[in-house]
VEXKOL-178480 format. One record per residue (C-alpha): y, x, z; residue in one letter. Coordinates in steps of 0.25 Angstrom, whole numbers. Each point is the difference from the previous one (the first is absolute). Example, Ala and Ser with C-alpha at 12.3 -4.5 7.8 and 13.67 -1.06 7.14 Angstrom:
pt north=-18 east=49 up=31 residu=a
pt north=14 east=6 up=-2 residu=s
END
This chain:
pt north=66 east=11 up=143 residu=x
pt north=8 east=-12 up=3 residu=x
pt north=-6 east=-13 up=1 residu=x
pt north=5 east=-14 up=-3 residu=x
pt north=-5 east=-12 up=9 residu=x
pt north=11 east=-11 up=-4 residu=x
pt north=-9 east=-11 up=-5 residu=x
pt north=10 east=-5 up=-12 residu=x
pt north=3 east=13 up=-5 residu=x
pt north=-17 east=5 up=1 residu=x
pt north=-3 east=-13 up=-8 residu=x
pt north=11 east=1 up=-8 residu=x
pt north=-1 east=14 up=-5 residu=x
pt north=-14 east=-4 up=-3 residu=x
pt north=3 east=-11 up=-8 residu=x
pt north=6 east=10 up=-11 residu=x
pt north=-15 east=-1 up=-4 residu=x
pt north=3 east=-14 up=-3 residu=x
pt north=12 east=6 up=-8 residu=x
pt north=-11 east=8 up=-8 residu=x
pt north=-7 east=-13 up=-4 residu=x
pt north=15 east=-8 up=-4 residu=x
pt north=3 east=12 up=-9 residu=x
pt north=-15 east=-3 up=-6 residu=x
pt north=4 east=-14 up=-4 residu=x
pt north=11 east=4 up=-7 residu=x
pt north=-2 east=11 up=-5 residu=x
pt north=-2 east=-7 up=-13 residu=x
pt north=9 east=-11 up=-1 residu=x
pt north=13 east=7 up=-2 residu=x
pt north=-5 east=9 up=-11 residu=x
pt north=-8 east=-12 up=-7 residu=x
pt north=11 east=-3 up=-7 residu=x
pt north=6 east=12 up=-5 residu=x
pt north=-5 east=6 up=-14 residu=x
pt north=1 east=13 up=7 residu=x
pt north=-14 east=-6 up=7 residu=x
pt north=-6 east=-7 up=-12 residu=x
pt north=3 east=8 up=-12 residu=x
pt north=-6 east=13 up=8 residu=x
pt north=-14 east=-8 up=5 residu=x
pt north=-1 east=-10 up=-10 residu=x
pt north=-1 east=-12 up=7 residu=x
pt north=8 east=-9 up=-9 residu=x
pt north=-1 east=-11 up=-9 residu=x
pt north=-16 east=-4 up=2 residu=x
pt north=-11 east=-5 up=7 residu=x
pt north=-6 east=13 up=-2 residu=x
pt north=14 east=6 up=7 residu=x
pt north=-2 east=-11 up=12 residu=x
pt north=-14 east=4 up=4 residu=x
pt north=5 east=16 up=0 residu=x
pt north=12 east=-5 up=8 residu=x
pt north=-9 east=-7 up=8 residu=x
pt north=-8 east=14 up=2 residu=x
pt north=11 east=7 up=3 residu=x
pt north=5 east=-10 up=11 residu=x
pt north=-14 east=-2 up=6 residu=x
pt north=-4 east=16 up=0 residu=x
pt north=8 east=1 up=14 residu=x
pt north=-4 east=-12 up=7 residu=x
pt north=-15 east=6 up=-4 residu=x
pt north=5 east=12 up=8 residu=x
pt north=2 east=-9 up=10 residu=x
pt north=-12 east=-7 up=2 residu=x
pt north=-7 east=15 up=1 residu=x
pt north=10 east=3 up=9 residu=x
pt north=-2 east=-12 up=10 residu=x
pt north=-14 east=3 up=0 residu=x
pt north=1 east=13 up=5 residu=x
pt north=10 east=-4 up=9 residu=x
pt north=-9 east=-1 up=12 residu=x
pt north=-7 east=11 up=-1 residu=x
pt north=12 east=7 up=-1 residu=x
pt north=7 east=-7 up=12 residu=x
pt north=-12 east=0 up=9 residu=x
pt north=-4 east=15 up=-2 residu=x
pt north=14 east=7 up=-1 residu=x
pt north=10 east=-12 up=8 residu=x
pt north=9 east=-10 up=-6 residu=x
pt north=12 east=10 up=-1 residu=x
pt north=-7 east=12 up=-7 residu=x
pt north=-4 east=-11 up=-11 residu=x
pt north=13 east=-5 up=-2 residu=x
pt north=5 east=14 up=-3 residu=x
pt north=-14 east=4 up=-8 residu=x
pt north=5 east=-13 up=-8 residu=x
pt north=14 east=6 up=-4 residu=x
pt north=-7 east=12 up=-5 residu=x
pt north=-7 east=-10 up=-10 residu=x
pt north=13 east=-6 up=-3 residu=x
pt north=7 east=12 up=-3 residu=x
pt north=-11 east=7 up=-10 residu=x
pt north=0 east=-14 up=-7 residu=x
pt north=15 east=0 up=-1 residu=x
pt north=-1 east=13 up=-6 residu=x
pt north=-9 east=-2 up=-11 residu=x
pt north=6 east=-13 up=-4 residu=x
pt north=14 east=8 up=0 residu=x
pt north=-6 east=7 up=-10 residu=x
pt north=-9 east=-7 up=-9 residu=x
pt north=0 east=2 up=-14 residu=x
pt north=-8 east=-11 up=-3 residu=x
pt north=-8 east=-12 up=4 residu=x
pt north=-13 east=7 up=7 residu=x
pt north=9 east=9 up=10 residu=x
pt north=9 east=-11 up=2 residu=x
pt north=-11 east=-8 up=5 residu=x
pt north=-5 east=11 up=9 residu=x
pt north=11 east=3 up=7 residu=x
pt north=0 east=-14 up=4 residu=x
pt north=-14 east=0 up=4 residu=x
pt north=3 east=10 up=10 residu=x
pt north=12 east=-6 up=5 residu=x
pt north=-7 east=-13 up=-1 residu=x
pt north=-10 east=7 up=12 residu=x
pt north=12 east=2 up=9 residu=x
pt north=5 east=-15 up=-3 residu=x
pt north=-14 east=-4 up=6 residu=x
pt north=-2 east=11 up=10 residu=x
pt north=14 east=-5 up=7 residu=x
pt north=-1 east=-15 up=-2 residu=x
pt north=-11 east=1 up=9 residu=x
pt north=2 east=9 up=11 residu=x
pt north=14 east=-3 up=-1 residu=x
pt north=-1 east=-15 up=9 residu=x
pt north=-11 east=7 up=7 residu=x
pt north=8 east=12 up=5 residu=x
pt north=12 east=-12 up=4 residu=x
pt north=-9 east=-11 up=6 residu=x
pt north=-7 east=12 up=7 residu=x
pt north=14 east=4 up=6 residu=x
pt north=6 east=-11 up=2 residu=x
pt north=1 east=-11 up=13 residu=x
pt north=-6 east=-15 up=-2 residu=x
pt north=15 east=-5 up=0 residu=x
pt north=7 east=7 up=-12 residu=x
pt north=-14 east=4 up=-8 residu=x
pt north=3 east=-10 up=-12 residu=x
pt north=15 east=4 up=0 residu=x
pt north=-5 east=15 up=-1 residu=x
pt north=-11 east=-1 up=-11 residu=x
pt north=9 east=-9 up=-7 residu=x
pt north=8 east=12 up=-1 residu=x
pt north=-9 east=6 up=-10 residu=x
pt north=2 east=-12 up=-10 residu=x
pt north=14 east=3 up=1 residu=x
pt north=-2 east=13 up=-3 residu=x
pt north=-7 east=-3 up=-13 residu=x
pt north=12 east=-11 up=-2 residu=x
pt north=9 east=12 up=-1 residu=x
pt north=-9 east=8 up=-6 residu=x
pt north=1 east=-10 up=-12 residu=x
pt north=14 east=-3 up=2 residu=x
pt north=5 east=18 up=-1 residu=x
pt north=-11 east=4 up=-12 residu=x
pt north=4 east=-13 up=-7 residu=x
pt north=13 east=5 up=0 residu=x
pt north=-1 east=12 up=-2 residu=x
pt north=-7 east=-3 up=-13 residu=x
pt north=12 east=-8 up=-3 residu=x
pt north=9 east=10 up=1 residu=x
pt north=-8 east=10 up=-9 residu=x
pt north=-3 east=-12 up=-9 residu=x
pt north=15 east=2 up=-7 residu=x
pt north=-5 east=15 up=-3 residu=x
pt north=2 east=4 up=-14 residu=x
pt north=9 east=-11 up=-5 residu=x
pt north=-9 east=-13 up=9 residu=x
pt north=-13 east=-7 up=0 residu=x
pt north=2 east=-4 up=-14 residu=x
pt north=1 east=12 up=-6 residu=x
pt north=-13 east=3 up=-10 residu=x
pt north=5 east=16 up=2 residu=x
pt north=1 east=0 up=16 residu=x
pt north=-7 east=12 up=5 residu=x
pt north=-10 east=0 up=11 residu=x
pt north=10 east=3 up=12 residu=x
pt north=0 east=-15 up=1 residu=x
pt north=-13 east=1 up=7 residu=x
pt north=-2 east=13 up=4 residu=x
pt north=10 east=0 up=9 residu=x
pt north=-3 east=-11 up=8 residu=x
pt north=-15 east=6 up=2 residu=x
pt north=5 east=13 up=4 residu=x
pt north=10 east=-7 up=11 residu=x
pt north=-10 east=-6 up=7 residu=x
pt north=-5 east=13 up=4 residu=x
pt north=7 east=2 up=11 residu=x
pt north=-2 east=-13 up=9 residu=x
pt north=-16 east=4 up=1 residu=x
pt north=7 east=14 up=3 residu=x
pt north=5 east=-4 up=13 residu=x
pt north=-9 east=-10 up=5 residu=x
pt north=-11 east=13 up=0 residu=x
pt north=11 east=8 up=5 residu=x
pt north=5 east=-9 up=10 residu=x
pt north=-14 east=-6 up=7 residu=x
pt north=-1 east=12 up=6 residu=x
pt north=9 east=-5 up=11 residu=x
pt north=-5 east=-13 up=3 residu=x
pt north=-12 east=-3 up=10 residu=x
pt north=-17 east=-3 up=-3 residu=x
pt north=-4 east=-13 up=2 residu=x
pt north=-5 east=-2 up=15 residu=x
pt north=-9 east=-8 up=-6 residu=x
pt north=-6 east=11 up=-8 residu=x
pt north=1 east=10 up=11 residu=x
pt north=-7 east=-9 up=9 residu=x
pt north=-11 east=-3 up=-10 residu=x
pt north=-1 east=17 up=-2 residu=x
pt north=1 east=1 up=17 residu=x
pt north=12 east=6 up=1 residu=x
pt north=5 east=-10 up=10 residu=x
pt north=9 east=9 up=7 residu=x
pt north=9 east=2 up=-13 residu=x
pt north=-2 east=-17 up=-3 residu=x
pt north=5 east=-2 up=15 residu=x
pt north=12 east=9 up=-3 residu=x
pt north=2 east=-5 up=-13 residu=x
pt north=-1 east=-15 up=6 residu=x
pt north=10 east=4 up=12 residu=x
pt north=9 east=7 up=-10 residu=x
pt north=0 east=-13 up=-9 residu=x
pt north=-1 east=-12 up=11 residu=x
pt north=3 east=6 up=13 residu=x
pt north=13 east=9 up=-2 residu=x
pt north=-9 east=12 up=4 residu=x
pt north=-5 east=-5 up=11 residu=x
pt north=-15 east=0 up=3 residu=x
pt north=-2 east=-9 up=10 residu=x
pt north=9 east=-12 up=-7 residu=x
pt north=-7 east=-13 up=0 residu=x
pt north=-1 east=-1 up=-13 residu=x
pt north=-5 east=13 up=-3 residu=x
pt north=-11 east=-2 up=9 residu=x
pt north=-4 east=-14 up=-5 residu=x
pt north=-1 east=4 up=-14 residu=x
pt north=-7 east=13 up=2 residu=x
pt north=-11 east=-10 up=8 residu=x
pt north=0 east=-7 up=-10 residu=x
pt north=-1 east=8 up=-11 residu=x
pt north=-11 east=10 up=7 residu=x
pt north=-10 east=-12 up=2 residu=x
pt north=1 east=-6 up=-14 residu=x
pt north=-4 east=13 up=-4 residu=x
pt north=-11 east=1 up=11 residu=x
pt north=-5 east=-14 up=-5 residu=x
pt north=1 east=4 up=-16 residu=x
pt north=-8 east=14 up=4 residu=x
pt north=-12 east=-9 up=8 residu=x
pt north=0 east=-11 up=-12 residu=x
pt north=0 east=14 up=-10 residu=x
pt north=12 east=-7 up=-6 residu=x
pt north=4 east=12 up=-9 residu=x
pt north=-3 east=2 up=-14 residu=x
pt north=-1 east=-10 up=-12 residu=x
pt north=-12 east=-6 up=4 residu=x
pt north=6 east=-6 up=11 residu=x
pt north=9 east=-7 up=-9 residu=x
pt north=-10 east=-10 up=-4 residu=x
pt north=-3 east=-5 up=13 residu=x
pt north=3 east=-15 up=2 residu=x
pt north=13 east=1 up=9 residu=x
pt north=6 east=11 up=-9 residu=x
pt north=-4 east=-3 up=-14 residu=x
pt north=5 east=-14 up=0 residu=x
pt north=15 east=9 up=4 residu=x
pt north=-3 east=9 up=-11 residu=x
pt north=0 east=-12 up=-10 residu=x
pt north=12 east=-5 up=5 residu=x
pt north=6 east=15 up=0 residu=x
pt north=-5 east=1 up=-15 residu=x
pt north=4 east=-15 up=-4 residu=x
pt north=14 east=1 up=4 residu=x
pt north=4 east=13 up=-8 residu=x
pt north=-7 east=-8 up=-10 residu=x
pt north=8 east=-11 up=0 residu=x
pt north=12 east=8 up=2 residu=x
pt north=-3 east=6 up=-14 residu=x
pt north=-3 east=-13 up=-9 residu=x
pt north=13 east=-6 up=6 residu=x
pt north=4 east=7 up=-11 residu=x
pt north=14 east=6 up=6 residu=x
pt north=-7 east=14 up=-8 residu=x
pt north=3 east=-9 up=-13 residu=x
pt north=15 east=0 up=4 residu=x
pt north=0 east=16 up=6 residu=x
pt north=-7 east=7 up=-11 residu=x
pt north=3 east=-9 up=-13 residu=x
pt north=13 east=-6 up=6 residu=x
pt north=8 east=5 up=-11 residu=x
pt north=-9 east=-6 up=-11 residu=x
pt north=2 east=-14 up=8 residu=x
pt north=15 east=0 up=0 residu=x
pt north=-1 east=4 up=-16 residu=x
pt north=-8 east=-12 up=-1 residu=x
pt north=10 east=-8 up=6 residu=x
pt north=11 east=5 up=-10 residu=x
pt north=7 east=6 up=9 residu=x
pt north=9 east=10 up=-4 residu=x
pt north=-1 east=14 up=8 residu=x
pt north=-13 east=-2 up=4 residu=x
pt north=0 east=12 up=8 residu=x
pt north=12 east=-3 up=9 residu=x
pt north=-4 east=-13 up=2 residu=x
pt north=-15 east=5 up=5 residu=x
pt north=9 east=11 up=11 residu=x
pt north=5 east=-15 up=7 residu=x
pt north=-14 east=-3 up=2 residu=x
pt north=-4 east=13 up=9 residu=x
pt north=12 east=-1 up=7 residu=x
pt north=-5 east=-14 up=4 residu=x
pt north=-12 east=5 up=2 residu=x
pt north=7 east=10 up=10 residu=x
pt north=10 east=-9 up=7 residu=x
pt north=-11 east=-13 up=2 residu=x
pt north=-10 east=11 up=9 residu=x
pt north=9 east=0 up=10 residu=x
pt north=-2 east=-14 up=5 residu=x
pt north=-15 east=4 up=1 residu=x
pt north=3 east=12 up=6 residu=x
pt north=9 east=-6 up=11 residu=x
pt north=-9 east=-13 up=3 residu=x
pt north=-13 east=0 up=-4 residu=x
pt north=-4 east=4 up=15 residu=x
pt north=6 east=-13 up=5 residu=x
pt north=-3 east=-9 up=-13 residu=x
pt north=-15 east=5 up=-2 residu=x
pt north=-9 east=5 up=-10 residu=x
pt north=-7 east=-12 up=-4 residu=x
pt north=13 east=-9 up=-3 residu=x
pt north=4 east=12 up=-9 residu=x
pt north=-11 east=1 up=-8 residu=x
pt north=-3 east=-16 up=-2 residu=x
pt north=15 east=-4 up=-3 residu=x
pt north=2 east=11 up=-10 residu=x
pt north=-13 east=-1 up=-8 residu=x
pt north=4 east=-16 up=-1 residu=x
pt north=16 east=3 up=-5 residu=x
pt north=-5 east=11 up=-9 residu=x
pt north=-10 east=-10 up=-6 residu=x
pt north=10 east=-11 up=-2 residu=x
pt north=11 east=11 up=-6 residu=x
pt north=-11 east=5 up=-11 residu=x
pt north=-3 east=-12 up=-4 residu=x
pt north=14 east=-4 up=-3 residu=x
pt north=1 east=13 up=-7 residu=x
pt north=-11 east=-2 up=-9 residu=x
pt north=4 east=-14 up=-3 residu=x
pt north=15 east=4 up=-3 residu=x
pt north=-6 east=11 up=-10 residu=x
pt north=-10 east=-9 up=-6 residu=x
pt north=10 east=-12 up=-3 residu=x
pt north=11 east=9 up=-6 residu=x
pt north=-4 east=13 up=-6 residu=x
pt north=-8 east=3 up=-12 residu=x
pt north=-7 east=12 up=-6 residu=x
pt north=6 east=12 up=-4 residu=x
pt north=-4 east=14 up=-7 residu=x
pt north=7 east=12 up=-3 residu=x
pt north=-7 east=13 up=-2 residu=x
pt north=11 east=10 up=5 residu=x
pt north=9 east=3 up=11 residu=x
pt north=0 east=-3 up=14 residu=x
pt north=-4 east=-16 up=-2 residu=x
pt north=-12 east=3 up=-9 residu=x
pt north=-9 east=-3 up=12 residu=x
pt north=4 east=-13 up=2 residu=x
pt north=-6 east=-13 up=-8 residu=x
pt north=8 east=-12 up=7 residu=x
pt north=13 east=-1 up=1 residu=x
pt north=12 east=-10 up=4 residu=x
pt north=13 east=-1 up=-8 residu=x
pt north=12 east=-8 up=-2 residu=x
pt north=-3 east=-8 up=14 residu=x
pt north=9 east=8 up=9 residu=x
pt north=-3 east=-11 up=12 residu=x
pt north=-13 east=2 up=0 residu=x
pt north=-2 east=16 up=-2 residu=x
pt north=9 east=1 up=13 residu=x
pt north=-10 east=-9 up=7 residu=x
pt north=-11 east=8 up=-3 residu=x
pt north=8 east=13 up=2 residu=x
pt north=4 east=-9 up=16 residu=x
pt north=-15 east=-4 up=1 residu=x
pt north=-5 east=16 up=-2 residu=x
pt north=10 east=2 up=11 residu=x
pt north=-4 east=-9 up=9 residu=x
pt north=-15 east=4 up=0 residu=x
pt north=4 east=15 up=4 residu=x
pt north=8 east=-8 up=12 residu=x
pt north=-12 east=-8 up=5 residu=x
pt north=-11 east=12 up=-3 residu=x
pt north=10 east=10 up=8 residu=x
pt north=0 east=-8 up=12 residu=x
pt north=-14 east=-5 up=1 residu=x
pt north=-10 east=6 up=-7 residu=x
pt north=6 east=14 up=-4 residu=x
pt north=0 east=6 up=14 residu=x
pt north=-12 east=-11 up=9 residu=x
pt north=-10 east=5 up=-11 residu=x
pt north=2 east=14 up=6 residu=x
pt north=1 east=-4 up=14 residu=x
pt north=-10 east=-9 up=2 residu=x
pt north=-12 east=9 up=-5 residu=x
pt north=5 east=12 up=6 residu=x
pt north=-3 east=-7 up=12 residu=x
pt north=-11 east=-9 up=2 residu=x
pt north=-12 east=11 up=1 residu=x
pt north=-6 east=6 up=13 residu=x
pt north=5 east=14 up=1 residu=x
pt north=-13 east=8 up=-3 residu=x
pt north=-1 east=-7 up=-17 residu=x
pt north=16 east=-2 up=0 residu=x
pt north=2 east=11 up=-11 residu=x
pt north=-13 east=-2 up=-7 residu=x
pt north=3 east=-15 up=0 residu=x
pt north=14 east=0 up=-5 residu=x
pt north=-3 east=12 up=-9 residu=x
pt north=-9 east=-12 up=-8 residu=x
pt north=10 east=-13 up=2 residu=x
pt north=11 east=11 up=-7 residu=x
pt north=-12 east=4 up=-10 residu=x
pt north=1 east=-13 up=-4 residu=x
pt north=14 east=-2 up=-2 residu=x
pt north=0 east=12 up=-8 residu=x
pt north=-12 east=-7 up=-7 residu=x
pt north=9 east=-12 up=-7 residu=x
pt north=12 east=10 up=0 residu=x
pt north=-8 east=8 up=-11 residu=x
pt north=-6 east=-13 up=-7 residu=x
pt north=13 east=-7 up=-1 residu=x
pt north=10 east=14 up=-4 residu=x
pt north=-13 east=-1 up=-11 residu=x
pt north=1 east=-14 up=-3 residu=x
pt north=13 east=-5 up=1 residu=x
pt north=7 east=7 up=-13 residu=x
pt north=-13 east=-8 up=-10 residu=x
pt north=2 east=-13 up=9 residu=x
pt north=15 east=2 up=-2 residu=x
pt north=-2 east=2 up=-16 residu=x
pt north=-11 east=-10 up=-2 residu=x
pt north=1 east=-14 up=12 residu=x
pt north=13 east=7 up=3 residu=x
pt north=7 east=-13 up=8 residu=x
pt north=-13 east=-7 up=3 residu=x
pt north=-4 east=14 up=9 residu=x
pt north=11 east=-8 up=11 residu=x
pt north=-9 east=-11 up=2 residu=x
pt north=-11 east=9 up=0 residu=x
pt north=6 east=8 up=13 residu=x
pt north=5 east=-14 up=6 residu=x
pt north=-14 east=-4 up=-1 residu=x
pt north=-3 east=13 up=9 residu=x
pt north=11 east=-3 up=12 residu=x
pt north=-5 east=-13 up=-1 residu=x
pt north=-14 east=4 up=4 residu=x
pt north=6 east=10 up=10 residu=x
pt north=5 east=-11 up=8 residu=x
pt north=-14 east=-8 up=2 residu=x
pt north=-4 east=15 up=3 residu=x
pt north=8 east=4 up=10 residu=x
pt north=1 east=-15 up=8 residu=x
pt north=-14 east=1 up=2 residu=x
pt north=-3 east=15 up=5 residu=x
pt north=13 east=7 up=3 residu=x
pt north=2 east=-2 up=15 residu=x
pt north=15 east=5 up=7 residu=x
pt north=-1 east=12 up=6 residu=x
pt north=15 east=3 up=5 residu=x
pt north=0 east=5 up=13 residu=x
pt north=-13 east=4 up=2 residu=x
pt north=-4 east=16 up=3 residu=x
pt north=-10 east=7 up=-10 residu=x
pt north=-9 east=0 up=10 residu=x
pt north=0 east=-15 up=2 residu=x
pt north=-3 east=-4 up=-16 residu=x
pt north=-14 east=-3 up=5 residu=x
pt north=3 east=-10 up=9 residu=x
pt north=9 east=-9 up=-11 residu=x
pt north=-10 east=2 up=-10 residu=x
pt north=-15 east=-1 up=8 residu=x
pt north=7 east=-13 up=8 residu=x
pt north=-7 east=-10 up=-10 residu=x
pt north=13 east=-6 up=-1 residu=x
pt north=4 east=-7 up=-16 residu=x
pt north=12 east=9 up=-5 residu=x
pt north=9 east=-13 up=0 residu=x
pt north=0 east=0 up=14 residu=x
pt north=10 east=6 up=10 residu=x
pt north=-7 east=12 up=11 residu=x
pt north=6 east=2 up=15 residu=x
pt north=12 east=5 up=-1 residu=x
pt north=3 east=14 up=6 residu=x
pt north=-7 east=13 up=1 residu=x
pt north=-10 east=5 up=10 residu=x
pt north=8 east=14 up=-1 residu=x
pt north=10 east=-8 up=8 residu=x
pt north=-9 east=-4 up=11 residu=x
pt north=-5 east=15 up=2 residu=x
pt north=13 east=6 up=1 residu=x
pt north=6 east=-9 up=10 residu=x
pt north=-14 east=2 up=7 residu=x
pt north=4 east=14 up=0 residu=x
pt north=15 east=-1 up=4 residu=x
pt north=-5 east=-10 up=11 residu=x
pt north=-9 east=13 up=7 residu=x
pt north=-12 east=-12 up=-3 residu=x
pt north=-8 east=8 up=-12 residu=x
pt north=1 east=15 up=0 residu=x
pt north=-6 east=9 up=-13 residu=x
pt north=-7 east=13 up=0 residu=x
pt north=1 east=8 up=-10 residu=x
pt north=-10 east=10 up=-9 residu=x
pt north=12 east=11 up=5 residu=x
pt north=-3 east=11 up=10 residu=x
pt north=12 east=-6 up=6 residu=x
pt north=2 east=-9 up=14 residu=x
pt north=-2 east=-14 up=-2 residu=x
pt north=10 east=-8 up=-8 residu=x
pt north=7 east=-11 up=8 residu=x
pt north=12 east=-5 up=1 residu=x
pt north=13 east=1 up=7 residu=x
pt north=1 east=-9 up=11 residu=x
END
C-alpha cells in the first residue's frame, strides 16, 4: 500500500477531523430557523423550548468531552492515526441515527456519539500534526485543522441553506423534515474518507519511538525531513533528540497522568486547559451555534443569508493565521485578539442595549428571540458589521493559536494524556454554553455580550502573565522555555538548539548512533 510523506498533504488530510468538528458547530444553525426543525422537536416559543434547545445543542459537545477524555488512552495505546479513523466510525454511526430520528431522544443520541468522534479528533488531530511536523512550518500546519473546522461550518451551513427552501422555504409551517435530514445525512461522507483515506499516511515518529520501533520513526523522519535519506543532517539531529527526551521521560517515569501533576508539567496543563477555556467564553460559539437568532434580533431580514457571510469570513480571515502565525507568534495572537474581541462586544451589547427593546411572539422561526431592533436601519447594519468583525479577529488569533499552542507545549511521554484534558475542557464550556446560551438569549439576552466581553478581558490578564512564545522551538525543547524561570512578558534566545546539532552533524563534528542494527549514522562529508 502506498504511503504519502508530503507534510501539507498528511496534516492537511488530517485536518478533515477538524472538518468533522466545523460541521458540529453548525449543524444547528441552519435548521434553527426553519419550521421544518421547530415544529417537529418542539423548541419554539418558550422558555421551556430554550432549555430543550439548549439540550439538544449541548448533547454533542457532551459527546465531546467523553471523547477528549478517552482520547489519550486511545492515541497512546493504538497511534494517533488508528484513533483518528476509530473517530470517524463514531461520527458516521451518530450521523446515522440523527439522519433518522423520530424524535427528540434519538436525535440527541446520535449526536452523542457523533459528539465522541468531534472530541476523539480535536485531540489527536494537532497531536498527530505537531508530532509530524518540522519546528518551522508546525503553527502553519496545526493551524490547518482550524481551517478545516472553518470549512467545515462554511459547507454544512450551507448546505442547510440550500435544503432550507425544501417544501415551499423556512417559513412554511407545512415544510417536511428534508430540511434537516438531508443535511445530517450529507455529512456522512466526509468521516467516510478521512477513515478511509488515513490509511495511507504515516504513524507519528514520535509515537513510534515512544513504542521502540525506531527503525520505522527513523524511516518515517528521513521520508518526512530528509527526502529519504538517512543520513541527512536533520534526520539525525532530530532522531537524537527525540530518542533522549524519551530516555529522560522513561528515567523521570514520566508517563501516565500522575505525572501530569508534577510541578513543571501541571503548571503547562493549566495553561493547556485555560486556553481552550478562554477560547470558549470569547463567546465566538454565541455567533456559530445561535448566529441566526442574533441576526433576527438585529432586524435583519434573511437571517439565514446574512449568518452564510459570517462563515465565509470565518473561512477567508484563517488564512492569514495560517500563513504568518510562524513568524508573528503565538503570544501576539492570543493577547491582541482577546483585547479587539473585548472591546467589539462591548460595543455590541451597548448598541443593543441603547436601541432595541423587548419582543415576544410565540410562533414561527423568531419565537425564540426576546429583544429586537427595529426601525433604525444604521444601527442593525452596525451590529450586523460588528458580528462580522468579531469572526475576523477570532479567525486570525484565537481560532487556530488555541489548537496550536497546546498541542505543543508537553514533553512527549504525557503529550496525548495532556492535550486530551486541555480539549476536555474546551468541550467542557462548549457543552455549558450550547446549554446556556438559548435561556441567556431569552432572558439577559443583550446584557449576555458584556458578560463574554468581561471573559476576553480577563483572558488578556491571563495570558500576559503565564503564556510564553514558543515559535520556533522543537517539542523536545518545551522544557527548556517553560523551566527557564523566565516571566512570560519576556523575550527567550532566539533560535533552536535543533539547529546547532544539525550543523554539528553536517560539519563531521557530532556523529549520532542509532538504536538500528545498522552502521553508524553520519554525514556526508
Amino acid at each position: 500500500m502506498r504511503t504519502f510523506y508530503n507534510i501539507y498533504v498528511i496534516c492537511g488530510f488530517a485536518a478533515i477531523g477538524g472538518g468533522l468538528f466545523g460541521f458540529d458547530i453548525s449543524s444547528m444553525s441552519g435548521v434553527l430557523g426553519t419550521s421544518a426543525y421547530t415544529n417537529y422537536f418542539g423548541v419554539q416559543g418558550s422558555s421551556e423550548a430554550s432549555y430543550r434547545q439548549g439540550g439538544i445543542t449541548a448533547s454533542m459537545p457532551f459527546g465531546s468531552l467523553l471523547g477528549a477524555l478517552c482520547s489519550s488512552f486511545i492515541a497512546d495505546r493504538y497511534s494517533r492515526k488508528v484513533a483518528i479513523q476509530i473517530a470517524s466510525l463514531f461520527w458516521i454511526a451518530g450521523s446515522i441515527l440523527q439522519t433518522a430520528a423520530n424524535g427528540l431522544p434519538l436525535l440527541i443520541i446520535g449526536r452523542f456519539i457523533s459528539g465522541i468522534c468531534v472530541g476523539i479528533a480535536s485531540s489527536v488531530v494537532p497531536v498527530y500534526q505537531a508530532e509530524i511536523a518540522p519546528k518551522e512550518i508546525r503553527g502553519r500546519v496545526v493551524s490547518l485543522q482550524q481551517w478545516a473546522i472553518t470549512w467545515g461550518i462554511l459547507l454544512q451551513y450551507f448546505i442547510q441553506y440550500g435544503a432550507s427552501f425544501v417544501d415551499g422555504g423556512a417559513d412554511n409551517r407545512m415544510q417536511g423534515t428534508a430540511a434537516f435530514r438531508i443535511p445530517w445525512g450529507i455529512q456522512i461522507f466526509p468521516a467516510l474518507v478521512l477513515a478511509i483515506g488515513m490509511m495511507f499516511f504515516p504513524h507519528s515518529p514520535r509515537w513510534l519511538g515512544a513504542q521502540d520501533r525506531w527503525e520505522e520513526a527513523i524511516n518515517v523522519l528521513a521520508k518526512l525531513h530528509g527526502g529519504g535519506d538517512m543520513n541527512h543532517p536533520k534526520v539525525l539531529a532530530e532522531y537524537q533528540e527525540i530518542e533522549e527526551a524519551l530516555r529522560f521521560e522513561r528515567v523521570e517515569a514520566k508517563s501516565d497522568f500522575r505525572a501530569l501533576l508534577q510541578p513543571s508539567i501541571f503548571k503547562r496543563v493549566i495553561l493547556g486547559i485555560s486556553i481552550q477555556m478562554w477560547s470558549q467564553l470569547s463567546g465566538v460559539n454565541v455567533l456559530m451555534y445561535y448566529v441566526v437568532y442574533v441576526m433576527e434580533a438585529a432586524g435583519i431580514g434573511d437571517a439565514l443569508l446574512a449568518a452564510s457571510i459570517q462563515y465565509i469570513l470565518n473561512v477567508l480571515l484563517t488564512l492569514p493565521a495560517i500563513l504568518y502565525l510562524d513568524q508573528w507568534g503565538r503570544r501576539p495572537s492570543l493577547l491582541v485578539g482577546s483585547f479587539f474581541m473585548m472591546a467589539l462586544l462591548f460595543i455590541l451589547g451597548a448598541l443593543e442595549g441603547i436601541y432595541g427593546h423587548s419582543f415576544y411572539t410565540d410562533s414561527g422561526p423568531m419565537s425564540n428571540v426576546t429583544w429586537i431592533l427595529e426601525g433604525n436601519d444604521n444601527v442593525s447594519r452596525a451590529i450586523v458589521a460588528l458580528s462580522y468583525l468579531f469572526v475576523c479577529v477570532f479567525a486570525v488569533t484565537w481560532g487556530p493559536t488555541s489548537w496550536t499552542y497546546p498541542a505543543e507545549i508537553f514533553p512527549n511521554q504525557v503529550r496525548a494524556k495532556a492535550v486530551s484534558l486541555a480539549t476536555a475542557s474546551n468541550w467542557a464550556w462548549n457543552c455549558v454554553l450550547a446549554f446556556a446560551v438559548p435561556p441567556l438569549l431569552w432572558t439577559i439576552n443583550w446584557r449576555m455580550y458584556f458578560l463574554f466581553g468581561a471573559f476576553n478581558g480577563l483572558a488578556f490578564i491571563h495570558m500576559f502573565l503565564t503564556a510564553p512564545e514558543t515559535k520556533g522551538k522543537t517539542l523536545e525543547e518545551m522544557n527548556e522555555v517553560f523551566e527557564s524561570g523566565r516571566p512570560a512578558w519576556k523575550r527567550g534566545p532566539k533560535g533552536s538548539r535543533l539547529d546547532v546539532l544539525q550543523q554539528q552533524i553536517a560539519e563531521g563534528n557530532l556523529k549520532v548512533r542509532t538504536k538500528l542494527i545498522l552502521p553508524l549514522f553520519q554525514s556526508k562529508n
